[in-house]
C-alpha positions in Angstrom: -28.7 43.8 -21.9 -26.8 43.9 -18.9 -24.0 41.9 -16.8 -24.0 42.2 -13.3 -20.6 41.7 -11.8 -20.3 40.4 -8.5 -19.3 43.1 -6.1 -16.3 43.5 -4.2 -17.3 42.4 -0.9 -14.3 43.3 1.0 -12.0 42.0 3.6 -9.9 40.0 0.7 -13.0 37.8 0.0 -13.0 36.7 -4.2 -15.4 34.3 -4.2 -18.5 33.3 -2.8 -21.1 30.6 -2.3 -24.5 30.9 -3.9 -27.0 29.8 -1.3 -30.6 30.4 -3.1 -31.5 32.4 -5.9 -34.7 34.4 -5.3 -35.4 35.0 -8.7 -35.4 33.3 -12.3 -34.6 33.5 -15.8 -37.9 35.5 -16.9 -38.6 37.1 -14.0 -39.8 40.7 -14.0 -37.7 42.8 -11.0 -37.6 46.0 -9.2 -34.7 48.2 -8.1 -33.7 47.1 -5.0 -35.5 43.9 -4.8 -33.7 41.2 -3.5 -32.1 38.9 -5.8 -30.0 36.1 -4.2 -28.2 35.2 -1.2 -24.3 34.6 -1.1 -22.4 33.2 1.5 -19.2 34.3 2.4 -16.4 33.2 4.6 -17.9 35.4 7.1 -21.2 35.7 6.9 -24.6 35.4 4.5 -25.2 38.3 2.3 -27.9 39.6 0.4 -27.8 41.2 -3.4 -30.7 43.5 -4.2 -31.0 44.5 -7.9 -29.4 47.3 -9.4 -32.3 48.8 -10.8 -35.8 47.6 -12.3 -35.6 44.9 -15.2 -36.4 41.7 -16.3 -34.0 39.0 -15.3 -32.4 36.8 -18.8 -30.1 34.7 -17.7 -28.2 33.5 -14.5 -24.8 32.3 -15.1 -23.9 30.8 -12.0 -25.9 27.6 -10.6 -27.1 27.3 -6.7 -24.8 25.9 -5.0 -22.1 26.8 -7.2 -19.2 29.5 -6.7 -19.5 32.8 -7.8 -16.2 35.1 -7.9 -15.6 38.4 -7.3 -15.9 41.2 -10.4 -16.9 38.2 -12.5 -20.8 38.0 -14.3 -23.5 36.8 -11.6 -26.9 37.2 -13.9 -27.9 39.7 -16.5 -30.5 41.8 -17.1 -33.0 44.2 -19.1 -33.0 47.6 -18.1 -36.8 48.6 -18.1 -37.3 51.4 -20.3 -35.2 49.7 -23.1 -36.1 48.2 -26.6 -33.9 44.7 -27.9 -31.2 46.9 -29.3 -30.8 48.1 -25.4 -31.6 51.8 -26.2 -33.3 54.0 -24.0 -37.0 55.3 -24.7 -37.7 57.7 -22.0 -34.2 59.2 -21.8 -34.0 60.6 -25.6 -30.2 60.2 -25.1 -28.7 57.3 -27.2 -25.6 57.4 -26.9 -25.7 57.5 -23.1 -28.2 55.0 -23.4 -25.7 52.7 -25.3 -22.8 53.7 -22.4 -24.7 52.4 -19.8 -26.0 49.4 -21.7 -22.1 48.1 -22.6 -21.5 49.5 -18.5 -21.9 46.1 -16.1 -23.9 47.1 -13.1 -23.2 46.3 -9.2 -25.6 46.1 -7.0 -25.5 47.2 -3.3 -24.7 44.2 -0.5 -26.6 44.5 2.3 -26.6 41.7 5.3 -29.3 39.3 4.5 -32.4 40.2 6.9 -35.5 39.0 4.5 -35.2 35.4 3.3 -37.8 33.9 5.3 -40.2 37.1 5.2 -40.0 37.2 1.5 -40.8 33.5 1.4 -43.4 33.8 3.8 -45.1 36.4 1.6 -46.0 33.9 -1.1 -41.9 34.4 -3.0 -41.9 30.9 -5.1 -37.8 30.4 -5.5 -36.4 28.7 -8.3 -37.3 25.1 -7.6 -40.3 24.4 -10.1 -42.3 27.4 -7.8 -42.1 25.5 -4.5 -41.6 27.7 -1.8 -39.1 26.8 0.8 -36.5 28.2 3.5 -33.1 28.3 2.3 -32.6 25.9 5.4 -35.2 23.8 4.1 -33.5 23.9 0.8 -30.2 22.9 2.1 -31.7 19.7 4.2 -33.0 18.8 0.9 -30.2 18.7 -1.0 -28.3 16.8 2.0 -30.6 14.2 1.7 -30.8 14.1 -2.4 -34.6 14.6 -2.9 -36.7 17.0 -5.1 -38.9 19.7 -3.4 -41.2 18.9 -5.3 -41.8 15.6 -4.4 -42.3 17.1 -0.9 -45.8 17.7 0.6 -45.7 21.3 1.8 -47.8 22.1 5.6 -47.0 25.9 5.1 -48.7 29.2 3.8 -49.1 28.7 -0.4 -47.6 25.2 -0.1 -44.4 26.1 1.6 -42.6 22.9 2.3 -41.1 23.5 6.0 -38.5 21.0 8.0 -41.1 18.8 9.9 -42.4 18.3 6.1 -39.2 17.1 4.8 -38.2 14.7 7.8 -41.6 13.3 7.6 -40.6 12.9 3.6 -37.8 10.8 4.8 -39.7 8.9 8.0 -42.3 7.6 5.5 -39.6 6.6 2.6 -37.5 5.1 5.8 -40.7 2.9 6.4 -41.6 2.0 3.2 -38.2 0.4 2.1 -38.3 -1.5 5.3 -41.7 -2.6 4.7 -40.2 -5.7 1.7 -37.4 -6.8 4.0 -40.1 -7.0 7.5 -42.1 -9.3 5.0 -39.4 -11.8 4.7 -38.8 -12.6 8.0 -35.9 -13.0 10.0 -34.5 -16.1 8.1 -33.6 -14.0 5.2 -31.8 -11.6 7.8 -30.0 -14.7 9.4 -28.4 -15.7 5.8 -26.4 -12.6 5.7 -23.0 -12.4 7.2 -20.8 -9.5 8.6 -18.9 -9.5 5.5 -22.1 -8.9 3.6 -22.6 -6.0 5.6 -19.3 -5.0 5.5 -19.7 -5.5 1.2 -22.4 -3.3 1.2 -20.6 -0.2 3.5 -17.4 -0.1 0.9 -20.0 -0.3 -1.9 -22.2 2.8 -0.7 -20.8 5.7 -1.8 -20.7 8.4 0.9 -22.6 12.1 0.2 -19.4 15.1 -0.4 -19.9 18.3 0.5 -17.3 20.8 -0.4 -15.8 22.7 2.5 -16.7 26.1 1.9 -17.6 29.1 3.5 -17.1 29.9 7.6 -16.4 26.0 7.9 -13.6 26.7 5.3 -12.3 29.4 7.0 -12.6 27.7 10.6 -10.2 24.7 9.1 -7.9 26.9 8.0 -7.6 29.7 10.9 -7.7 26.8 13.4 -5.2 24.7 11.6 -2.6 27.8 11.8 -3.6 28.7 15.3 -2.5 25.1 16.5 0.4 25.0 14.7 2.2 28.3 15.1 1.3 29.3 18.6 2.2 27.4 21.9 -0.8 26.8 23.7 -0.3 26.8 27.4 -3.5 25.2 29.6 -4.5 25.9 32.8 -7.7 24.5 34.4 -9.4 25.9 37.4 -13.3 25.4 39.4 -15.0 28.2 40.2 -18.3 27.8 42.8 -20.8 29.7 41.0 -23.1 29.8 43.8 -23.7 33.0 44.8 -23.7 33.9 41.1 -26.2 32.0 40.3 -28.6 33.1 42.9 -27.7 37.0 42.0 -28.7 36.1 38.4 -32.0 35.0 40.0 -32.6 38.2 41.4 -31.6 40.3 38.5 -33.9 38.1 36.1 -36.7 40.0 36.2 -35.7 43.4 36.5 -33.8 42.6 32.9 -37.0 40.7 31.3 -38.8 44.2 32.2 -36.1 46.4 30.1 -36.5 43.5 27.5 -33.1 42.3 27.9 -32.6 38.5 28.4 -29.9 38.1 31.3 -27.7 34.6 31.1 -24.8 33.9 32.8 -22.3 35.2 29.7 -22.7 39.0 30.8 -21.4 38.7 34.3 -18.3 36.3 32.7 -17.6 39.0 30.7 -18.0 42.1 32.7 -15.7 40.0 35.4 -13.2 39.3 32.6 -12.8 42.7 31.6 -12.0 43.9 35.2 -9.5 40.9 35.7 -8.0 42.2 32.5 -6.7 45.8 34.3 -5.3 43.8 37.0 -3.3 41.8 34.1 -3.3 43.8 30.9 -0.7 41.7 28.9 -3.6 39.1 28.8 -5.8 41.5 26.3 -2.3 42.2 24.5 -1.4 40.8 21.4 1.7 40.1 19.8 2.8 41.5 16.0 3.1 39.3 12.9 6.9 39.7 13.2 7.1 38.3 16.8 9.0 41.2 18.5 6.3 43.8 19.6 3.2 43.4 21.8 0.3 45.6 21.8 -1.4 46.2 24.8 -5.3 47.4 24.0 -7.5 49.8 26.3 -10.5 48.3 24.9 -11.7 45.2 26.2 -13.6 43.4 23.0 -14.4 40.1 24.5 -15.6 37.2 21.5 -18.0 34.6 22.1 -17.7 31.3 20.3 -21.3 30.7 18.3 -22.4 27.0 17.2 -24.3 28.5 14.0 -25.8 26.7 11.3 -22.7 27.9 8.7 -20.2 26.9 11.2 -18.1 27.9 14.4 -18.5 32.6 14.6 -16.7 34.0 17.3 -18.5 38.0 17.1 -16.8 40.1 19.8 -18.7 42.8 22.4 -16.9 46.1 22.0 -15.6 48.1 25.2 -17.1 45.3 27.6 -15.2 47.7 30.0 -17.7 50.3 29.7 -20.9 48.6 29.5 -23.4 47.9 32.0 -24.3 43.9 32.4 -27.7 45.1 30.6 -25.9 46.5 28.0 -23.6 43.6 27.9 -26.8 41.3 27.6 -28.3 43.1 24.8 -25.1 42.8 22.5 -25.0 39.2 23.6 -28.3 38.4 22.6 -28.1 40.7 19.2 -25.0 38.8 18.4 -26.2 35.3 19.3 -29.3 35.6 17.4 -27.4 36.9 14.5 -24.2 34.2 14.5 -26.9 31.4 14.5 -28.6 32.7 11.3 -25.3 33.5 10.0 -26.1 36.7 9.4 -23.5 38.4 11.8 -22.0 42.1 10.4 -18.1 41.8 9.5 -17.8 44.7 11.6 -18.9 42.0 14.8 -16.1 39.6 13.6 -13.0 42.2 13.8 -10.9 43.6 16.7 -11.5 41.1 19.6 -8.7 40.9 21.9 -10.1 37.8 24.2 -12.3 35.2 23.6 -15.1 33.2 25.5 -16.5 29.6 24.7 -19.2 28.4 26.8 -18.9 24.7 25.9 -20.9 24.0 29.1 -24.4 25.3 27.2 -23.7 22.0 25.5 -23.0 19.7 28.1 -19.1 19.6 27.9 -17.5 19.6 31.6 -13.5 20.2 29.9 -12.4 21.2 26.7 -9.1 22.7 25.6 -10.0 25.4 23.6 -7.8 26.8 20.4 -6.7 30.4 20.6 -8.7 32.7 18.1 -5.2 34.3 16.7 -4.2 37.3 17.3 -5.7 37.2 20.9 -3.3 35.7 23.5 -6.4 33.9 25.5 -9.5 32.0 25.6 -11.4 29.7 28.0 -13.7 27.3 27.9 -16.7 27.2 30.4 -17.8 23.7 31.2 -20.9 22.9 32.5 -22.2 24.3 35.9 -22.8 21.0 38.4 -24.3 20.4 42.1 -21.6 19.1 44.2 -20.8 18.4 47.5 -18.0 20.9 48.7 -16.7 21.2 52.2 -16.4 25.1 54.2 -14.2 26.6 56.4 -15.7 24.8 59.3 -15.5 21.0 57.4 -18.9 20.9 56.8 -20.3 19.3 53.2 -22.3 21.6 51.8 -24.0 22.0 48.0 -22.7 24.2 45.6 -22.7 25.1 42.2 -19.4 24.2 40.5 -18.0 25.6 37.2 -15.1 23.9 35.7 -12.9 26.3 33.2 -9.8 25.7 30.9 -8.0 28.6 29.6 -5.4 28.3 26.7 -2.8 31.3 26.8 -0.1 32.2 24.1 3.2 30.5 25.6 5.3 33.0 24.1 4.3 36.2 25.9 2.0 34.8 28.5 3.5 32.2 31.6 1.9 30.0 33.8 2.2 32.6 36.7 0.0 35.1 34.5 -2.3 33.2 33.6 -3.0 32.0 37.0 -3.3 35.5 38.8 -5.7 36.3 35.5 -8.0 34.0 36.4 -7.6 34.2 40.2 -9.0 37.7 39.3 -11.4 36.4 37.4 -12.3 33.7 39.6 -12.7 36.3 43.1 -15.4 38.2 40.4 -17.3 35.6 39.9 -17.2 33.9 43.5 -18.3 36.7 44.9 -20.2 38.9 42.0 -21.1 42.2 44.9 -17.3 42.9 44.6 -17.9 44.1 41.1 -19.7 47.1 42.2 -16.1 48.5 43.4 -15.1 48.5 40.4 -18.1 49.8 38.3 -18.2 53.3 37.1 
């Protein structure tokens, strides 16, 4: 028998989430088949077995925390008897090594959960096949797969099964109290209701994960940096009806072009006309690092929680190549699936609150950057010219948040002046282009 040991994961991570095992005790396996999905404080990661083997025990429950270097499940090596000698080898004695040796199998970014469960893969919920998604909304709501209907291939139970699951067990609890009438409603008072609230228990769900880390990285940005707002409209007019024209010419390359490519190619131009907004300032408070590079985040609404995954050297991309990192990194973040590589060295941040329907927000730095702004929602609204006329245009309210201890009102205000010109009147990029 063998022990497989969590591996070290990196970036000071010791513990981890598991989110679904993909096999069970009993289970025949085969090198590099995967074997269950982790989550981490950064992203979801897959563990593919070690080598071919029948699966004996698994030590740690889903849902539960695994930690680093500690057992995860354990195996038979295939080839070996009960004694856990090897019979194709001839070698005992290094079959015996490597039986007492625990075994770490490679990590790589999760890519295959639905495909595997699409291909008939049973889980370890009595054999019903479901999403981990679908597995999660189940346990949210306390029910048994099993007691779902599955509308998918082999049975699979899918999210419009299990909110049906809930519609019909809604309806069928109202059904007694509809039969009553309304007299029996009419006896109950407020503090009845009230009775009943303190009485329910509510459902806990540990803090875990990105959301953990989010609580705690936000909670130490807010409280040891001096935010400094500053608040701005910017007529998005013309932008808008470039964007238009460029559509197409992007959907032929196969590259999807939103608005987020041309705020941060503009961004990273602004930036060389005020560097100190892309530096950042050391741990001890008394050195700032100005950066060449120009890695520009973009705050993701994912299903694990609140990713910020930064483009690298926005200052040398085209707005194509701009829009396919934005849309590999979007699609990504929202599965939670996003590389660690995608999380590290940004130097200015981005969140587009407006994609939402926020108009303001007052956005938290994303420490160690010095800035970030939040993008409202783009509106119609009457504006006057130069000649007093009211015309309609396209108006984009902003908030940026600055580090107050390196970065002044004056800075921030010619930044996104810069910014602002870019955008206003996108054809002046093409100056500055390479």
């Amino acid at each position: 028998m063998s022990d497989f040991l969590l591996p070290d994961i990196g970036e000071g991570i010791v513990e981890c989430e598991v989110v679904e095992w993909r096999v069970a005790e009993g289970d025949t396996i085969a090198e590099d088949q995967p074997i269950v999905e982790v989550m981490t404080d950064k992203a979801l990661v897959e563990i593919t077995a070690p080598e071919a083997g029948l699966v004996t025990k698994l030590y740690v429950s889903q849902g539960q925390i695994a930690k680093v270097h500690a057992p995860l499940f354990a195996y038979q090596v295939d080839g070996e008897d009960q004694h856990g000698d090897h019979s194709n080898d001839g070698q005992a004695s290094q079959g015996k090594a490597d039986q007492q040796t625990p075994r770490e199998a490679p990590l790589d970014q999760a890519s295959a959960s639905s495909a595997a469960a699409d291909n008939g893969f049973k889980g370890i919920h009595k054999k019903v096949p479901a999403s981990p998604a679908v597995r999660r909304l189940v346990r949210e709501h306390e029910l048994q797969l099993t007691d779902i209907a599955g509308s998918g291939k082999d049975g699979r139970v899918l999210k419009e099964d299990v909110l049906a699951h809930l519609d019909q067990a809604s309806h069928t609890a109202a059904s007694p109290r509809q039969a009553s009438g309304q007299s029996t409603r009419s006896t109950h008072s407020a503090a009845s209701d009230a009775t009943a609230f303190e009485n329910q228990a509510p459902r806990v769900e540990p803090l875990r994960g990105v959301r953990a880390v989010m609580a705690k990285r936000m909670v130490e940005a807010a409280s040891t940096i001096p935010h400094f707002h500053y608040g701005e409209e910017i007529d998005v007019t013309a932008l808008l009806a470039l964007r238009e024209r460029l559509k197409p010419i992007a959907e032929a390359q196969g590259e999807r072009l939103t608005l987020m490519p041309f705020f941060m190619k503009a961004m990273a131009l602004a930036v060389a006309e005020e560097p100190i907004v892309n530096a950042q300032l050391n741990s001890a408070g008394d050195e700032l690092r100005y950066y060449t590079q120009c890695n520009i985040g973009m705050a993701v609404d994912s299903k694990a929680g609140l990713m910020v995954p930064n483009v690298k050297n926005v200052e040398r991309l085209t707005l194509l190549g701009i829009a396919s990192e934005v849309g590999r990194l979007t699609t990504a973040a929202r599965e939670g699936r996003v590389d660690q590589a995608d999380l590290k060295g940004g130097t200015i941040s981005i969140s587009n609150i407006g994609a939402l329907g926020g108009t303001y927000a007052a956005p938290i730095i994303n420490a160690p950057e010095a800035a970030i702004v939040a993008i409202g929602k783009t509106q119609w609204l009457p504006r006057f010219d130069e000649q007093g006329a009211v015309q309609r245009r396209a108006i984009m309210t902003i908030t940026w948040a600055g580090d107050h201890r390196f970065i002044d009102g004056g800075t921030i205000a010619r930044f996104c002046n810069a910014w602002k010109g870019f955008l206003e009147a996108p054809d002046t990029m093409l100056l500055h282009l390479g």
